[in-house]
C-alpha positions in Angstrom: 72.5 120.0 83.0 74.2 123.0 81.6 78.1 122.9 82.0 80.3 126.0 82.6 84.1 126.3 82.5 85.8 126.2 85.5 89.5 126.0 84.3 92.5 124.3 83.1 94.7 122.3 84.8 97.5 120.3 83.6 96.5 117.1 85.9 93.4 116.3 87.4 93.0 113.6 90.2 89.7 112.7 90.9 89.4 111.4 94.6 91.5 111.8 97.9 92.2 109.1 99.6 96.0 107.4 99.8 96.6 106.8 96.1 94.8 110.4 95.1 97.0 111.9 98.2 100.3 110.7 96.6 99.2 111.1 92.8 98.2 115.0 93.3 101.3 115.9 95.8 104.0 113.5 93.1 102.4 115.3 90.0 102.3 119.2 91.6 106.1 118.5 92.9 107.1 117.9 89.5 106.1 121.2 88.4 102.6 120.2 86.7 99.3 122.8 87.9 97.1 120.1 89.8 93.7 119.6 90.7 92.0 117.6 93.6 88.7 116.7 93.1 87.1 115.2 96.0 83.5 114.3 96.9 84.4 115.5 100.9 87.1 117.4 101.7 86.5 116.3 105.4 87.6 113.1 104.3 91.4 113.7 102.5 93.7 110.6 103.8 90.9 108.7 105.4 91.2 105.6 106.8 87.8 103.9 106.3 89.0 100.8 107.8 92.4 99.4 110.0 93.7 103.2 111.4 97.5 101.5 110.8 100.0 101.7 108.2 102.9 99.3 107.2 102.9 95.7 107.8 104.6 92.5 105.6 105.5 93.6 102.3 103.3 96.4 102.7 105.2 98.9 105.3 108.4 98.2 102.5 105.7 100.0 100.1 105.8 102.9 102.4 109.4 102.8 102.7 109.7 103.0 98.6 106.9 105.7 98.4 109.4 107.7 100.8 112.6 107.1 98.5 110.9 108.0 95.8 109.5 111.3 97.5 106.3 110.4 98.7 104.2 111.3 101.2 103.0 108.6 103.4 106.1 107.9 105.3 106.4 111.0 106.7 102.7 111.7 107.1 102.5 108.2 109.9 105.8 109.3 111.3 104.3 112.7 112.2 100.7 110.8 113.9 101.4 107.4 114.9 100.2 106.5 118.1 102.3 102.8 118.0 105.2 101.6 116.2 106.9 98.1 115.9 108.9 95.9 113.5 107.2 92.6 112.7 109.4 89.6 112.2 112.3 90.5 114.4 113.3 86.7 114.6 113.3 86.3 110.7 115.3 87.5 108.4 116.0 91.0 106.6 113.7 90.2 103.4 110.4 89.7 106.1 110.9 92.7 108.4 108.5 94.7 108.1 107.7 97.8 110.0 103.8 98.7 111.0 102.2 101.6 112.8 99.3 102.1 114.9 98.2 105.4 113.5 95.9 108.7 115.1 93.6 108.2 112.4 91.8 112.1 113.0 95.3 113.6 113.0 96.4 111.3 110.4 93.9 112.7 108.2 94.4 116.4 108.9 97.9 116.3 108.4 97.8 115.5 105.0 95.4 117.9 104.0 97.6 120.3 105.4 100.4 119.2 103.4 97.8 119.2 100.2 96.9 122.8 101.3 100.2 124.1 101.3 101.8 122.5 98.4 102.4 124.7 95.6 100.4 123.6 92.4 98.2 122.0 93.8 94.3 123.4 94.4 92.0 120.8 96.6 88.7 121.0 95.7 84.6 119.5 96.5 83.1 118.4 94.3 81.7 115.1 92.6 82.9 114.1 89.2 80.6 112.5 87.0 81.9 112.1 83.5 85.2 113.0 82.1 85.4 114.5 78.9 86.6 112.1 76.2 87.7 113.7 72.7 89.0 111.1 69.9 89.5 108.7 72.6 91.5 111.3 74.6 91.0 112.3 77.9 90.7 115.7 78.4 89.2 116.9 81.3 86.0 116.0 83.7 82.3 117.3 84.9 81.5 117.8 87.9 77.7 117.2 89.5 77.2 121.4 89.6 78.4 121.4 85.7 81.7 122.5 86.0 83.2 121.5 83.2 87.6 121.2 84.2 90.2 120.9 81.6 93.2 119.0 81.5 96.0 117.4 79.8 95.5 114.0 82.0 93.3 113.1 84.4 94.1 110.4 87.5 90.8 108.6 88.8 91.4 107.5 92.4 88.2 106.6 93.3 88.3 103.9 96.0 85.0 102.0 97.0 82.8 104.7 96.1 82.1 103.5 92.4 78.4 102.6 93.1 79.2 101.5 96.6 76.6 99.7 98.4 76.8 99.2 102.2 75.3 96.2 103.3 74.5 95.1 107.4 72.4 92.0 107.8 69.3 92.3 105.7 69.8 95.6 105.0 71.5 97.4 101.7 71.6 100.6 100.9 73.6 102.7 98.4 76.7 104.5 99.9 80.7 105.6 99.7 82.5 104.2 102.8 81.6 105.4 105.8 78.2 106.6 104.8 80.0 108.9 102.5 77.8 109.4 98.9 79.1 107.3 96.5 79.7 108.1 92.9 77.1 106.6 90.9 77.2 108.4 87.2 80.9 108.1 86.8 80.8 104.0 86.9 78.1 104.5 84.2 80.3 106.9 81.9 83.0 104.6 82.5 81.1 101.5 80.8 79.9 103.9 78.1 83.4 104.2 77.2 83.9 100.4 77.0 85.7 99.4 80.1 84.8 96.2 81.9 84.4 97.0 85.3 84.5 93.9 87.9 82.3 94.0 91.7 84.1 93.7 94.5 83.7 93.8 98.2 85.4 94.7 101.3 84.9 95.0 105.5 85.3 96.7 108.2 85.3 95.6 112.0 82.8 97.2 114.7 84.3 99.8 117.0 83.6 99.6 120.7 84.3 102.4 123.4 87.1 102.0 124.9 86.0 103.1 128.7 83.2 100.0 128.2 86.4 97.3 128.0 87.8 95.2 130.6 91.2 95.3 129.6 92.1 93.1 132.7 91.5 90.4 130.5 93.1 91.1 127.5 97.0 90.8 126.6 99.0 94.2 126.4 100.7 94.9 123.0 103.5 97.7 123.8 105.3 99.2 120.9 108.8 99.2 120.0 111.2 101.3 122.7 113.3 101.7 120.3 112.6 104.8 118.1 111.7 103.6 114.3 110.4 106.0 111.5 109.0 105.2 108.0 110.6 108.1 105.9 114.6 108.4 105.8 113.8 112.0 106.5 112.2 111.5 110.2 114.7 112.9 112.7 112.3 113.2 115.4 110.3 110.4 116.9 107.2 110.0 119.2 107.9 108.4 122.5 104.7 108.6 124.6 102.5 105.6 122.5 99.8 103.7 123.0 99.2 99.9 123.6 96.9 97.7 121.7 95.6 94.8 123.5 95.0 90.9 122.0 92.1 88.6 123.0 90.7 86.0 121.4 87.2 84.3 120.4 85.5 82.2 122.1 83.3 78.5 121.8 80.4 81.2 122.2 81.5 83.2 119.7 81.7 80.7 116.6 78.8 79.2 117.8 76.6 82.8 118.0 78.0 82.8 113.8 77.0 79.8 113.2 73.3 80.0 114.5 73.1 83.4 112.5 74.7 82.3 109.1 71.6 82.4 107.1 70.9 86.3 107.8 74.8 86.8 107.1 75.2 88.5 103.6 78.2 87.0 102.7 75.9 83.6 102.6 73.0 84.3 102.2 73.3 85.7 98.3 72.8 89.1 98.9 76.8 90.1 98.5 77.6 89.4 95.0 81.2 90.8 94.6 84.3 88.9 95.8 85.9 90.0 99.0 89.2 89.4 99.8 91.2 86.5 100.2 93.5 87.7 103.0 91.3 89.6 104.9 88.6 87.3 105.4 85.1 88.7 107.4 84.7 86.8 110.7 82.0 84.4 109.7 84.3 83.3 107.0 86.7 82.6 109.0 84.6 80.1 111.5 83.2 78.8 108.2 86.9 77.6 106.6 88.5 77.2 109.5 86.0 75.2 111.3 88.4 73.1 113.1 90.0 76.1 115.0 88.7 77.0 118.7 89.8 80.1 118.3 90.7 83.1 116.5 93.1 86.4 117.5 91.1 89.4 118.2 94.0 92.6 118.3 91.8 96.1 120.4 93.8 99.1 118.3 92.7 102.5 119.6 91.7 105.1 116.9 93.7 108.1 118.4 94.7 110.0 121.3 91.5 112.6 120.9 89.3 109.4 121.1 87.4 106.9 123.1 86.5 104.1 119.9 88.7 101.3 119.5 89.3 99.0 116.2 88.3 95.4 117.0 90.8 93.8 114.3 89.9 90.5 113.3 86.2 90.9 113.9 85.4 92.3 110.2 81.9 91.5 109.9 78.4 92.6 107.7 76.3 90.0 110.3 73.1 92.0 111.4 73.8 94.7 114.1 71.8 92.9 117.1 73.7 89.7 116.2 77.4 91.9 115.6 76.4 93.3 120.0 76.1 89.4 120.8 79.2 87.9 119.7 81.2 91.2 120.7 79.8 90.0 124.3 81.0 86.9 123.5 84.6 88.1 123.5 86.4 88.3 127.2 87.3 91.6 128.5 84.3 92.8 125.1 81.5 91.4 127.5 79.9 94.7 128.8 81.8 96.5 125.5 79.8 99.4 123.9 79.7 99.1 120.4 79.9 103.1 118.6 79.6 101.9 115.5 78.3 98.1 113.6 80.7 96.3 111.0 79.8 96.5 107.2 80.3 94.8 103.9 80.4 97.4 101.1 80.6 96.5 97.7 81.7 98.5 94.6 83.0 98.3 90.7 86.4 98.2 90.0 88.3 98.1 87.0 89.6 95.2 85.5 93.4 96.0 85.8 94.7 94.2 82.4 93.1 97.3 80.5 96.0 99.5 81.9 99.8 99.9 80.7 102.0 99.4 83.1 102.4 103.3 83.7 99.2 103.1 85.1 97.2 104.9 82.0 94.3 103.4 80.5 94.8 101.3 76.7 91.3 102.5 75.8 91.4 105.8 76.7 94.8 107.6 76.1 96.1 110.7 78.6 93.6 108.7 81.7 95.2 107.1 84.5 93.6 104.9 87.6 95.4 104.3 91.0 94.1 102.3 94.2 91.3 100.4 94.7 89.5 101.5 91.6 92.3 99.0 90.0 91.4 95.6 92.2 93.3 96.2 95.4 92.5 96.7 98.9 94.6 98.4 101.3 96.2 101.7 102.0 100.2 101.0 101.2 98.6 99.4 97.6 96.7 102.6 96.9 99.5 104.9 97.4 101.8 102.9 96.0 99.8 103.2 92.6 99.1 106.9 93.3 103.0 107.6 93.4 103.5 106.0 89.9 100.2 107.3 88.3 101.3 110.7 89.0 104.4 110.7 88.0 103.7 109.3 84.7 100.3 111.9 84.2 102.5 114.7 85.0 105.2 113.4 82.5 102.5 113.2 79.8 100.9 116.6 80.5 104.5 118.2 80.5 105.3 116.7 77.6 108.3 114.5 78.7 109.0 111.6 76.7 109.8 109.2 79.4 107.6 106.8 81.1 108.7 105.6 84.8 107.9 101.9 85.1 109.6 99.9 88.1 110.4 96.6 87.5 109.4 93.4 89.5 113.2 94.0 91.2 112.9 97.6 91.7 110.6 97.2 94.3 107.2 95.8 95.9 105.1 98.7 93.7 106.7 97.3 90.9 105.6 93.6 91.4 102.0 94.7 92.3 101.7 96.7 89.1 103.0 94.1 87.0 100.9 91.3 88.7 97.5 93.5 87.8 98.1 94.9 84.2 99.9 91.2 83.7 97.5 88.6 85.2 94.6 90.7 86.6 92.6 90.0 89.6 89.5 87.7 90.6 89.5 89.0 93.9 91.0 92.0 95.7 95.1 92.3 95.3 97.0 92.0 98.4 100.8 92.7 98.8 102.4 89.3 100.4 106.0 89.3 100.2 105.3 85.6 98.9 104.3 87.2 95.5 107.8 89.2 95.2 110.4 86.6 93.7 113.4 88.7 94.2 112.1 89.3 98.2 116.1 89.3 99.2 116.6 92.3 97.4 113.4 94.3 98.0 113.8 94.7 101.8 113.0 97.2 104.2 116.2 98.8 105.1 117.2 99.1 101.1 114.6 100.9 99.8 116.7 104.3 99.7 119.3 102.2 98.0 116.9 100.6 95.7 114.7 104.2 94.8 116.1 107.7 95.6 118.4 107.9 92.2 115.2 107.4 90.2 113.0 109.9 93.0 115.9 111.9 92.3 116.1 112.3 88.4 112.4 112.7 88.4 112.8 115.7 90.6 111.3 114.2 93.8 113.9 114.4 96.1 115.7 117.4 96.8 119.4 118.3 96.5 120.7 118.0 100.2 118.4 114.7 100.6 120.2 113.4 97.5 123.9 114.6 99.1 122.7 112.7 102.4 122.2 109.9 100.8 125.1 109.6 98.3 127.3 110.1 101.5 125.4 107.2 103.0 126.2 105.2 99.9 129.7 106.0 100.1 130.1 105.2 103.4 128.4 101.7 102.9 130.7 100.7 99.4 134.0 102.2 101.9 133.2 99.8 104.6 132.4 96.7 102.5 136.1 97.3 101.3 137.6 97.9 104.4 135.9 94.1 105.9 136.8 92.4 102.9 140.2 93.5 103.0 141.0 93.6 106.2 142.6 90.3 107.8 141.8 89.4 111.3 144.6 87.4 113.4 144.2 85.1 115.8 145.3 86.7 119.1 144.1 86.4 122.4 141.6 88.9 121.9 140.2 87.7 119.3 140.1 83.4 120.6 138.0 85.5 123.6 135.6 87.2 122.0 134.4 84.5 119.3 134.8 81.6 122.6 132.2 84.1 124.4 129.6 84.0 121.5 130.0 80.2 121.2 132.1 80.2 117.6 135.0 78.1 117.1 138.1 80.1 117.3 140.8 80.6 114.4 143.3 78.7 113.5 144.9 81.1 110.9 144.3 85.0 109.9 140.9 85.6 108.3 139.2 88.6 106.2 137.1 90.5 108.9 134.4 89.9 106.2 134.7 86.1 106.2 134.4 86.4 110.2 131.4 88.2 110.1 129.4 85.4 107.6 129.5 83.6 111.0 125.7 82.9 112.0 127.1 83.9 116.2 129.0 86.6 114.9 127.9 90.3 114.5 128.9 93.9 113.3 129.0 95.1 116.8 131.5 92.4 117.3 134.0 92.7 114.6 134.1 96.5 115.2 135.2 95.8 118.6 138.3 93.7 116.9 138.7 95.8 113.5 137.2 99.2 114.6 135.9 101.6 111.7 138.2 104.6 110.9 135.1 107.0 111.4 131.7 106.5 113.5 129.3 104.8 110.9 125.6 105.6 111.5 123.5 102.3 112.7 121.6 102.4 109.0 125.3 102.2 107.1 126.4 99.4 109.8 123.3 97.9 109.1 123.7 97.8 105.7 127.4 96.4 105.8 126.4 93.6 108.1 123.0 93.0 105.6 125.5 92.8 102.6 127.7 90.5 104.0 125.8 87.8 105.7 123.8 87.2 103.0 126.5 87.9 100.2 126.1 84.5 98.5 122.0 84.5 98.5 122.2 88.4 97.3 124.4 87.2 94.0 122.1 84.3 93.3 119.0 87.0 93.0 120.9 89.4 91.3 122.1 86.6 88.6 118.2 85.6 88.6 117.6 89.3 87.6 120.2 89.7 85.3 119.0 87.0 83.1 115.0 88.2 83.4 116.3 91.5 82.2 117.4 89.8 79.0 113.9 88.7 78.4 112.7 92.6 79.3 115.1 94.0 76.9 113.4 92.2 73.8 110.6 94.2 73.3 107.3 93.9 71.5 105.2 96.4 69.7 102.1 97.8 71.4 100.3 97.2 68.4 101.7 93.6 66.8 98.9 91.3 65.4 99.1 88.0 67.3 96.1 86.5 64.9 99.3 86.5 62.1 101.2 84.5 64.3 101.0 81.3 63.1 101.5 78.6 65.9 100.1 79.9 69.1 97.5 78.4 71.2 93.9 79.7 71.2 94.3 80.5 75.2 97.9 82.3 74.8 96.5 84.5 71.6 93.3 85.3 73.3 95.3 86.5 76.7 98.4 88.5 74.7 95.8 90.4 72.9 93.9 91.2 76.3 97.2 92.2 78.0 99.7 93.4 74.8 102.6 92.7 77.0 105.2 95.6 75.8 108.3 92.5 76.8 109.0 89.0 76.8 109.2 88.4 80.1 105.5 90.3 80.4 104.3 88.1 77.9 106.0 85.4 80.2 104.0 85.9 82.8 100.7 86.2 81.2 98.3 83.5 82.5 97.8 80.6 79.6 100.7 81.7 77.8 103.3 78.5 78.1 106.8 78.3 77.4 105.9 76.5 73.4 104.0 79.9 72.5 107.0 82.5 74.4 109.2 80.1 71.9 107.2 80.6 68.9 107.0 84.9 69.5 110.9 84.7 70.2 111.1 83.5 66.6 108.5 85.8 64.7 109.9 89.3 66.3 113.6 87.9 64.9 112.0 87.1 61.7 111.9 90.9 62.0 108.5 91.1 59.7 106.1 92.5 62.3 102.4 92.5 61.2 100.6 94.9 62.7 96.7 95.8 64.1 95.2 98.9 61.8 93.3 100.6 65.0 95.9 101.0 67.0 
């Protein structure tokens, strides 16, 4: 097809769901001209599959995306139909905040923020190749032949890289939500070399919710008490919405089990791997055969709407079979269903060809966020969208500085490491289990943790950055004051710890010390030692955070401090590991797949053992560096 020239543009993102949302908005606030390309613009911000946001580990994601200057946090605060903190009875390094979201309104506000941003021009249209010169990327073609030109380019493509939809016995070729997928770019992406991986993914059926008996099911209220992702939110939504929990049933597993040889994800017609985490119903009877039972959460889709999420029911079983065992379900037994679960499969690729800015080792000035990197879930996507921005608008502006986080900045920095480090066999999840420093990376510290670097990179503004240094202040004031302040043992005192079951004093104690006490809280030492001026909740917070877990905070922080030895000794992009004499077969094979730019990223590297870390400690000291000629 003939090509025509439709402009320049000093970032292009190519696609629009969470990761493109955040890339675009991160790279156009930074002052670069940016470009939307997107295959629907009905479909910016769409949630294909849970309409929720947040959740363990991942709702800290959100929280960082928002201290950095992201998007998402203030897009759920504005649509949220639900909000609640998970883990309440745990402690600070689980928390984890979630919301139920309006997943219509969810969408259309953040193509209104896209819209209005300045920089930034949203687009439809299909990309089908980019335009590769002397293994640079500079620009991409469109379906129609328009040819764009820029100085990076984002690919943010989600499941639509030769998506397939599958239901039962039938397959047909489709983007999410019988969108069109994008066929010609996965092919252009293999002409260029990359190994590209299939995976697969789910969604649940949804049922109309006038067609429930509800009767039957177990209310799920939200929190009364007001919670918001962003630090920005000052105004909260009161009037939410229940979701409701049932269960399965005897009938239900046994309906799966008569019906597992026309379900794709045994039968052999689903090739790809799905993911661990979020198993599909029938593989959930199948592994966890012994169980009579499984959790079954009814989440509606929005206020505007009548079709309800049936969470835990993910499913690609034929459609007549997916009515059945939604029957099966109590208060589901006369249930409606609007719309039939589905697998959908799709390339991906594999993650270990990127730097850990998120650009491509093969082809320079080319950058992938989100699922087109081996994830699944929203947080994950925007989380990568954040980063890849930021680092294709550096590039394209012609800063020479690279934004990396590191595994104790935050969550985002963990997940990037863990897939440009050790790759993926199946799609990445966020658990705060894969998070070794999980004391410091909590929710209520992400502000503490990110806004200095949103703010050098010229993501936060300049009375956001005041807010928050006087927040700081007020924190590092108060720590002082507690750990100075002595605490006698007076009647008043003897009362108050006797009425929270403590052991009262025998001499004068540091208010700080008093505190530590499991029964003891900030609430009750201010009562004893009040605070010179009112302290907002999140500062109090903070002080009683910092405190209580003084002892475990220094272990981590001694943990880090000796892993950022291993970070600071460097290694060349481009050192020849076939001159190293000494290391194994496996650990050569997986440095030169991965070209980990530290020590403690070659560390981490899969196959590569302490003997061989030993051995590259002693040939970068040698200081005689050979080095690969294509590079």
């Amino acid at each position: 097809m003939q090509t025509y020239d439709a402009g320049s543009y000093d970032v292009i993102v190519v696609g629009s769901g969470h990761a493109g949302c955040e890339a675009a908005l991160a790279a156009a606030r930074i002052g670069a001209k940016t470009l939307v390309l997107t295959i629907n613009l009905d479909m910016v911000a769409f949630m294909p599959c849970n309409p929720s946001i947040g959740g363990p580990a991942k709702g800290i994601v959100v929280r960082e995306i928002d201290a950095l200057g992201g998007e998402m946090g203030k897009n759920i605060d504005k649509t949220y139909i639900q909000m609640r903190m998970l883990n309440t009875g745990k402690g600070p390094a689980v928390r984890a905040l979630r919301a139920q979201a309006d997943k219509v309104l969810y969408q259309r506000e953040m193509k209104k923020t896209l819209e209005r941003q300045p920089n930034l021009t949203l687009r439809q249209g299909m990309v089908e190749k980019l335009i590769v010169e002397n293994g640079v990327c500079q620009g991409v073609i469109t379906k129609t032949g328009a040819a764009y030109r820029a100085k990076a380019v984002v690919l943010t493509t989600g499941t639509f890289l030769r998506g397939e939809i599958i239901i039962g016995e039938l397959k047909y070729s489709s983007g999410p939500n019988n969108q069109q997928p994008s066929i010609k770019l996965s092919e252009n992406l293999e002409e260029l070399g990359f190994q590209l991986v299939r995976f697969k993914t789910g969604t649940p059926p949804r049922v109309n919710s006038r067609t429930i008996d509800y009767s039957k099911t177990e209310i799920q209220p939200g929190d009364k008490e007001p919670r918001a992702f962003s630090y920005e939110t000052t105004t909260y939504i009161t009037d939410q919405l229940p979701c409701w929990l049932t269960y399965t049933t005897e009938r239900s597993h046994q309906i799966i089990d008569e019906n597992l040889h026309r379900a794709p994800m045994f039968s052999g017609m689903i090739k790809g791997r799905g993911p661990r985490y979020c198993p599909s119903i029938e593989d959930k009877v199948v592994r966890f055969h012994d169980k009579p039972r499984h959790q079954i959460f009814l989440e509606p889709e929005g206020r505007e709407t009548e079709e309800v999420y049936v969470q835990g029911l993910s499913t690609s079983l034929p459609e007549e079979v997916q009515q059945e065992l939604i029957a099966s379900i109590p208060g589901l037994e006369k249930a409606e269903m609007m719309r039939p679960g589905y697998a959908i499969e799709y390339d991906a690729i594999v993650p270990t060809q990127l730097w850990p800015t998120l650009e491509t080792k093969l082809v320079k000035n080319l950058y992938t966020a989100g699922q087109i990197n081996g994830t699944s879930g929203y947080e994950e996507a925007a989380g990568q969208g954040i980063m890849a921005g930021i680092n294709a608008a550096f590039k394209a502006l012609g800063k020479d500085e690279e934004v990396v986080l590191s595994r104790s900045d935050a969550y985002i920095g963990v997940m990037i490491d863990d897939l440009v480090t050790k790759g993926v066999v199946e799609p990445y999840r966020l658990l705060t289990s894969r998070a070794e420093y999980r004391l410091l990376l909590r929710h209520d510290n992400a502000d503490l943790r990110l806004t200095e670097i949103g703010y050098r990179i010229g993501l936060i503004s300049e009375e956001r950055y005041r807010k928050f240094l006087l927040k700081k202040q007020q924190i590092e004031a108060e720590l002082n004051r507690l750990r100075s302040t002595i605490i006698r043992p007076d009647e008043k005192v003897q009362k108050l710890i006797q009425s929270v079951g403590g052991s009262e004093l025998k001499d004068g104690i540091k208010a700080s010390d008093l505190l530590k006490r499991p029964e003891m809280t900030y609430e009750h030492i201010k009562q004893l030692v009040p605070a010179p001026e009112e302290l907002s909740p999140e500062v109090e917070e903070q002080v009683e955070i910092q405190i209580k877990y003084e002892g475990y905070i220094q272990k981590s922080l001694q943990q880090v401090e000796k892993m950022k030895k291993l970070e600071d000794k460097k290694i060349p992009a481009d050192i020849d590991y076939d001159a190293i004499f000494g290391l194994a077969n496996e650990a050569k094979e997986n440095l030169k797949k991965v070209r980990p730019l530290s020590i403690a990223q070659a560390s981490r590297i899969p196959g590569v053992n302490p003997a061989d870390i030993s051995i590259l400690l002693v040939y970068l000291e040698q200081g005689k560096i050979a080095r690969v000629s294509n590079q």
